[in-house]
ZAMAR-422995 format. One record per residue (C-alpha): residue in three letters; x, z, y. Coordinates in steps of 0.5 Angstrom, whole numbers, plus 2048, in hexadecimal, padded with zeros to 3 digits. Each point is the difference from the previous one (the first is absolute). Layout:
SITE   residu     u     w     v
SITE      ALA     X     Z     Y
...
END
This chain:
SITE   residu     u     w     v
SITE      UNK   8BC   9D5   986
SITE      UNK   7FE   807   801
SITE      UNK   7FA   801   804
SITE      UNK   7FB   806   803
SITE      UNK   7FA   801   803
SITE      UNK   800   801   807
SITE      UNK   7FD   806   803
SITE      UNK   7F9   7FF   805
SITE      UNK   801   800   807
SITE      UNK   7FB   807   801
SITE      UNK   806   803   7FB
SITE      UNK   806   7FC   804
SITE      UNK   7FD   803   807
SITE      UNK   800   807   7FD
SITE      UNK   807   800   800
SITE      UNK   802   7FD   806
SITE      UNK   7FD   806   803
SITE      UNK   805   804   7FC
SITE      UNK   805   7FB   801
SITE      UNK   800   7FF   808
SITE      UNK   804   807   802
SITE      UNK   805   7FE   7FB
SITE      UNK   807   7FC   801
SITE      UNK   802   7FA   7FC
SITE      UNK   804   804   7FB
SITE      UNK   7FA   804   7FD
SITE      UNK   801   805   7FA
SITE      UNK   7FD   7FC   7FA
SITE      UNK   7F9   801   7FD
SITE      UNK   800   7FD   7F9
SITE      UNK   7F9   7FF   7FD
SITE      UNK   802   801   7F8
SITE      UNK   7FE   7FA   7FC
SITE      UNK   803   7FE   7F9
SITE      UNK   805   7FA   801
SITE      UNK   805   7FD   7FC
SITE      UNK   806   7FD   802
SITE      UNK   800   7F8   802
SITE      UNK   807   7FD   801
SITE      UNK   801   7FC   806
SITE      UNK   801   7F9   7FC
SITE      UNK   7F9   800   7FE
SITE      UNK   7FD   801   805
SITE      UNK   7FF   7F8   803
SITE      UNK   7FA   7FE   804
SITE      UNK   7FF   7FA   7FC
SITE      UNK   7F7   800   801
SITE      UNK   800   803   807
SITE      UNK   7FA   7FC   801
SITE      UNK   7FC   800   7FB
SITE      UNK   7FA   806   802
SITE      UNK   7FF   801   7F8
SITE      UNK   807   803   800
SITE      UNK   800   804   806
SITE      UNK   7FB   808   801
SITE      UNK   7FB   7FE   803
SITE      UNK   7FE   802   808
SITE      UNK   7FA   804   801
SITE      UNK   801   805   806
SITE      UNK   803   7FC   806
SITE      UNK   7FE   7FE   806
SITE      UNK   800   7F8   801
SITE      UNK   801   7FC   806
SITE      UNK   7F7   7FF   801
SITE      UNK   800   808   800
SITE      UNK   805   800   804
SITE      UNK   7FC   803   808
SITE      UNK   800   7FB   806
SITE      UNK   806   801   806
SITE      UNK   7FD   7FF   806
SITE      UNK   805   802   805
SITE      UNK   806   7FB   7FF
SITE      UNK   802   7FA   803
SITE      UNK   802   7FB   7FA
SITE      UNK   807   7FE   800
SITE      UNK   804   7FA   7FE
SITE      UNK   804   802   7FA
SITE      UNK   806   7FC   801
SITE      UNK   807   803   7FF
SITE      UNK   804   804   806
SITE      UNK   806   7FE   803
SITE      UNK   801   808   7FC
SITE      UNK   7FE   7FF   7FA
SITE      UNK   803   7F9   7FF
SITE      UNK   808   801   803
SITE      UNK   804   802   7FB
SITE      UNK   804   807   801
SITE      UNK   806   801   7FD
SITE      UNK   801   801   7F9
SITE      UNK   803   806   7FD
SITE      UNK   806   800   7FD
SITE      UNK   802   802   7FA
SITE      UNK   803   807   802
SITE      UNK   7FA   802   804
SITE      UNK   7FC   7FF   7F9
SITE      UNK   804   803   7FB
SITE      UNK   800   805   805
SITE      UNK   7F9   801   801
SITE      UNK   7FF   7FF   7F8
SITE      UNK   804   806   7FE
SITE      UNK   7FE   804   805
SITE      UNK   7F8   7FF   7FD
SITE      UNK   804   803   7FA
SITE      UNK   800   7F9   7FC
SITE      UNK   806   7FD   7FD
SITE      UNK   7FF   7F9   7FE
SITE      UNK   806   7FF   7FC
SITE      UNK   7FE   805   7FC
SITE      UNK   7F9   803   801
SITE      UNK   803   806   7FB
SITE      UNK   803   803   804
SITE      UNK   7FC   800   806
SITE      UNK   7FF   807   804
SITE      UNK   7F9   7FF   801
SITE      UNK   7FE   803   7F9
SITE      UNK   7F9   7FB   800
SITE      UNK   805   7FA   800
SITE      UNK   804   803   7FA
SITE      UNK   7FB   803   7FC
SITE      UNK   7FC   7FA   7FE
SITE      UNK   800   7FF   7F9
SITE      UNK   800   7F9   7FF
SITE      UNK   806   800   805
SITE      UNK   805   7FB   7FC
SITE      UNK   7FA   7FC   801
SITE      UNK   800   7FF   806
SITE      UNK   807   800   802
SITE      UNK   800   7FA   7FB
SITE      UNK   7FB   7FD   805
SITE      UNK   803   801   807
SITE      UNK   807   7FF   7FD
SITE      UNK   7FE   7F9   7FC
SITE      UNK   7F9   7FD   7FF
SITE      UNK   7FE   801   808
SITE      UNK   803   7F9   802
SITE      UNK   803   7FA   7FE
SITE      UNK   7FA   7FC   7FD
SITE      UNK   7FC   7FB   804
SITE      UNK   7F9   803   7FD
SITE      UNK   7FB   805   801
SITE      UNK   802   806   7FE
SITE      UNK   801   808   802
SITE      UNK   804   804   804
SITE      UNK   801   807   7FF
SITE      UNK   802   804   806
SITE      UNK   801   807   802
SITE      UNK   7FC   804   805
SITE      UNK   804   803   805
SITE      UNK   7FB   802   805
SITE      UNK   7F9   800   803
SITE      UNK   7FF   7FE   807
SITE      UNK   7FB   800   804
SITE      UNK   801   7FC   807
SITE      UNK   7F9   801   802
SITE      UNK   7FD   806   802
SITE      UNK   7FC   800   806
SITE      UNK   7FC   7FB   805
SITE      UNK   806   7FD   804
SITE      UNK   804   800   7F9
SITE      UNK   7FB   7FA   7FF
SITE      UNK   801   7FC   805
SITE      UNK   807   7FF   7FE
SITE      UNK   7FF   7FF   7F8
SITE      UNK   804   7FB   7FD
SITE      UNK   7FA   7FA   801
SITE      UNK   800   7FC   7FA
SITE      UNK   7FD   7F8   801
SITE      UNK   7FA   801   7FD
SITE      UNK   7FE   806   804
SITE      UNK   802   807   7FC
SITE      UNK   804   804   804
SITE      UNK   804   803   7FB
SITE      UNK   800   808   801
SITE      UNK   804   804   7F9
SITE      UNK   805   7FE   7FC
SITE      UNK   803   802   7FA
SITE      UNK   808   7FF   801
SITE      UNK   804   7FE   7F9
SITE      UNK   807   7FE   7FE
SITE      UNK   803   7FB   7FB
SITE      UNK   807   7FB   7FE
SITE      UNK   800   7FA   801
SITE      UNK   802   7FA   7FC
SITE      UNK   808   802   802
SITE      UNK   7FF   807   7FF
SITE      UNK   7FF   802   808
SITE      UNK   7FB   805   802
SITE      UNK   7F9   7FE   804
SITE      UNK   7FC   805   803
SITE      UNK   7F8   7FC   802
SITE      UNK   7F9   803   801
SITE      UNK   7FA   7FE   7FD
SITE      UNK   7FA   801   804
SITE      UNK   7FA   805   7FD
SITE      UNK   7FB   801   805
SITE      UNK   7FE   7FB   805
SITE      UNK   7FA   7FE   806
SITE      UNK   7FD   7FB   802
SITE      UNK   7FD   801   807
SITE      UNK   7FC   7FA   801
SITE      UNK   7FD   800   7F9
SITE      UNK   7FF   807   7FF
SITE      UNK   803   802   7FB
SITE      UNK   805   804   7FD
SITE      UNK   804   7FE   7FA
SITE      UNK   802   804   7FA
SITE      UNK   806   800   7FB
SITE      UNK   800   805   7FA
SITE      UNK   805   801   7FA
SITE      UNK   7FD   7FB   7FB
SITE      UNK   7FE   7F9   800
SITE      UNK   7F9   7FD   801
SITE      UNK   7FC   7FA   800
SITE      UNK   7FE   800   807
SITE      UNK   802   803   807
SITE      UNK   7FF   807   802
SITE      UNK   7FC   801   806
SITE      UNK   7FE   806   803
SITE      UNK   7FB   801   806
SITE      UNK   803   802   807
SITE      UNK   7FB   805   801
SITE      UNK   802   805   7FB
SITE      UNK   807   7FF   802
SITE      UNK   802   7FF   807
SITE      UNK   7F8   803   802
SITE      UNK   7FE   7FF   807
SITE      UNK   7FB   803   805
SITE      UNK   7FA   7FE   804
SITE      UNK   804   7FD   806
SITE      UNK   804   7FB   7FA
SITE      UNK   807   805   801
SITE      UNK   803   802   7FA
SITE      UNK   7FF   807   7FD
SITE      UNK   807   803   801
SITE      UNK   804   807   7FD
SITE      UNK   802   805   805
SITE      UNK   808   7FD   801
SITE      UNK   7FB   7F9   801
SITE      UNK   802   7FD   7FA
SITE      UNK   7FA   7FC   7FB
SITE      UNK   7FD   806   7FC
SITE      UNK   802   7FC   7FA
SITE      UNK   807   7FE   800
SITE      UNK   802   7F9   7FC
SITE      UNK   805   803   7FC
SITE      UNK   7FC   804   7FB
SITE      UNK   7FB   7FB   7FF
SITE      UNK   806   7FE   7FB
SITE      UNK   802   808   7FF
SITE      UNK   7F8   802   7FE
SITE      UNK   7FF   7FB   7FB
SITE      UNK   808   800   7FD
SITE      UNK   7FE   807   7FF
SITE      UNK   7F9   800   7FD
SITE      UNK   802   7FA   7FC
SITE      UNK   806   805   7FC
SITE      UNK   806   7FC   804
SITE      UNK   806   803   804
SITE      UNK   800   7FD   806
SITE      UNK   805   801   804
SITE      UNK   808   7FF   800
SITE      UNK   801   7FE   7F8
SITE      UNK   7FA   7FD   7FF
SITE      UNK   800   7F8   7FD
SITE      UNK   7FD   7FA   802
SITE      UNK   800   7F9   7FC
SITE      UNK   7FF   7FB   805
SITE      UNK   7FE   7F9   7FE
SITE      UNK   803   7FA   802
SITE      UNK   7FA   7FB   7FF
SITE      UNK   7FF   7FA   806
SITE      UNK   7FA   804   804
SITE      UNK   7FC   7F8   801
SITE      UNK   800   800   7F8
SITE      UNK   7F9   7FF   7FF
SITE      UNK   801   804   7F8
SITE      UNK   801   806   805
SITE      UNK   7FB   7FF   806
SITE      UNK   7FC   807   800
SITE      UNK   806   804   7FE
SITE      UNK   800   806   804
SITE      UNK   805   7FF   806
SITE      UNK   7FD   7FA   801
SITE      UNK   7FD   801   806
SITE      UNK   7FF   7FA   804
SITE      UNK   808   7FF   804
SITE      UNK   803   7FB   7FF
SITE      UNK   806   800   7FD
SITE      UNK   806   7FF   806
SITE      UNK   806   7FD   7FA
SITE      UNK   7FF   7FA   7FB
SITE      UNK   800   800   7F8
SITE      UNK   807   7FE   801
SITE      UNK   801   806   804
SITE      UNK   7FD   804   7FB
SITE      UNK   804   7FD   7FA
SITE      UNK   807   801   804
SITE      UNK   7FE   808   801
SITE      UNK   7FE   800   7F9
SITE      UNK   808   7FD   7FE
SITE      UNK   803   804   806
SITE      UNK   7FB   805   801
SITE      UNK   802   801   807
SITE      UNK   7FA   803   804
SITE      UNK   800   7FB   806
SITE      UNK   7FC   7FB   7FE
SITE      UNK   7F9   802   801
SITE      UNK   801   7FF   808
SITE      UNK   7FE   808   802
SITE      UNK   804   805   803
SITE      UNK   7FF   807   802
SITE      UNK   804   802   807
SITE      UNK   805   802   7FD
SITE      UNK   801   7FB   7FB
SITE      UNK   7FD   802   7FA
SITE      UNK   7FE   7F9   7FC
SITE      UNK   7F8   801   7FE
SITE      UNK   7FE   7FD   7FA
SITE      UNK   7FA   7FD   801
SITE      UNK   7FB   7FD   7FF
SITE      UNK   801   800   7F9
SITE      UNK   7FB   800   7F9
SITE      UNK   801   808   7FE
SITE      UNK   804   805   7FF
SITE      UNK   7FF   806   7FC
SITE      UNK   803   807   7FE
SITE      UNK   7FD   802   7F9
SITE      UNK   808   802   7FE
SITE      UNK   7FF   805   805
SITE      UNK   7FB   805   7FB
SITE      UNK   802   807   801
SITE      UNK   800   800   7F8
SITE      UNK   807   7FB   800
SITE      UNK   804   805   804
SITE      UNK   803   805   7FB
SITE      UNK   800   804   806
SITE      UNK   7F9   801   802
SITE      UNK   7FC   806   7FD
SITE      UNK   7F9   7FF   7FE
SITE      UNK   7FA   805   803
END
């Protein structure tokens, strides 16, 4: 499996000042590196755990660096009444529709109108995998997807108060949406969260494109800063001056990955209480709301539902799981990007 350095937080911080003006959908910023083609069969994640194996974290902040809240109750994490009713799910049309309008055509991602989706150059490979390799099996394995969206769903304080909760205490708060067939060929939209915080705790978690050893914690302080009387630091339009989403848009974009609608994600369908993938980098603590035989149903159907979270309008979240990763997304697969 492909794997990059991940850049300090000093750098990542300096983005975000660039960033926080910005919509979702920036223009690119490529970072010119020299890379070579991989296919999607060959990325497995097959010694996830193993540190050796891995680039080595030396920048980040961990949870005993992370400062002291003072000024908050603590509260109970259990599920609300909101976040354990089940909307009502999509229909077919309504997620074809929503698909194609991104740009994206899952039967045929040649032909897609979004010119990032059709210009991959290991296209025929990954639309093997969406058509054929994605489901049916009982064993771990990848699920290539496609992005059909970024979707921040927090941006301010009174945001935060309505975050999707999870059991172990993250209030779930960016999202990268995707797209992918099922086992009889039925179009699935789900999200796979990017950016989560947990208040009790202290800490914000973060993931980026490539897969490491260990989780990616990051000190609130930097990213949601607050003032002397314990009240966060807000923009003019009283949003946090750090929005979640470009967390993921800042360090696609100085990895050398496209990020937005087009991009690629493998996501690995490993058993999250497999002590062999234990301090993986979605691994943070949450209980997982679905069973091992849950999870082996989704890799034979591949239907989305299982993993027990729904946004408020339907949309199934992926999580908790092992890892994910978009190394298919390097500017340099994509026949039309054009070195700086």
């Amino acid at each position: 499996m492909r794997r990059k350095p991940f850049l300090s937080v000093c750098i990542l911080l300096l983005a975000f000042v660039l960033l926080a003006c910005q919509a979702i959908e920036s223009p690119d910023n490529p970072i010119s590196d020299n890379k070579s083609l991989v296919s999607p069969e060959i990325v497995e994640p097959t010694a996830l755990s193993t540190p050796e194996n891995t680039p080595t974290k030396t920048a980040t902040a961990t949870k005993t660096a992370t400062a002291t809240k003072t000024a908050t109750a603590t509260k109970e994490f259990t599920p609300t009444p909101e976040a354990t009713a089940a909307p009502k799910e999509l229909t077919q049309a309504q997620i074809r529709f929503e698909i194609l309008k991104a740009g994206v055509n899952l039967d045929n991602l040649a032909r897609s109108t979004d010119e990032w989706t059709s210009s991959h150059m290991a296209l025929d490979v990954i639309q093997d995998a969406i058509d054929n390799r994605n489901f049916g099996g009982e064993e771990e394995n990848t699920v290539t997807a496609v992005v059909i969206g970024l979707e921040e769903t927090i941006n301010n304080p009174q945001e935060l108060e309505q975050a999707i909760p999870t059991d172990g205490g993250w209030k779930l708060m960016a999202f990268v949406k995707v797209a992918f067939k099922d086992v009889s060929a039925n179009w699935r939209i789900a999200k796979l969260p990017v950016y989560a915080y947990h208040e009790e705790n202290n800490m914000i978690w973060g993931k980026i494109p490539s897969v490491m050893s260990e989780p990616q914690f990051l000190d609130p302080a930097n990213f949601m800063p607050r003032d002397e009387n314990n009240l966060y630091i807000l923009d003019e339009k009283k949003n946090f001056t750090h929005l979640p989403i470009n967390f993921w848009i800042v360090i696609n974009d100085a990895d050398g990955y496209h990020h937005g609608t087009g991009s690629f994600i493998k996501i690995f369908t490993a058993w999250v209480g497999n002590p062999r993938y234990a301090n993986n980098d979605c691994i943070i603590g949450d209980p997982p709301r679905y069973t091992e035989a849950d999870l082996i149903e989704f890799r034979k159907t591949g239907d989305p539902n299982i993993f027990g979270y729904k946004d408020d309008k339907g949309y199934p979240i992926i999580w908790p799981l092992v890892t994910f990763q978009a190394d298919l997304s390097d500017k340099t697969f994509y026949s039309n990007y054009e070195q700086p």
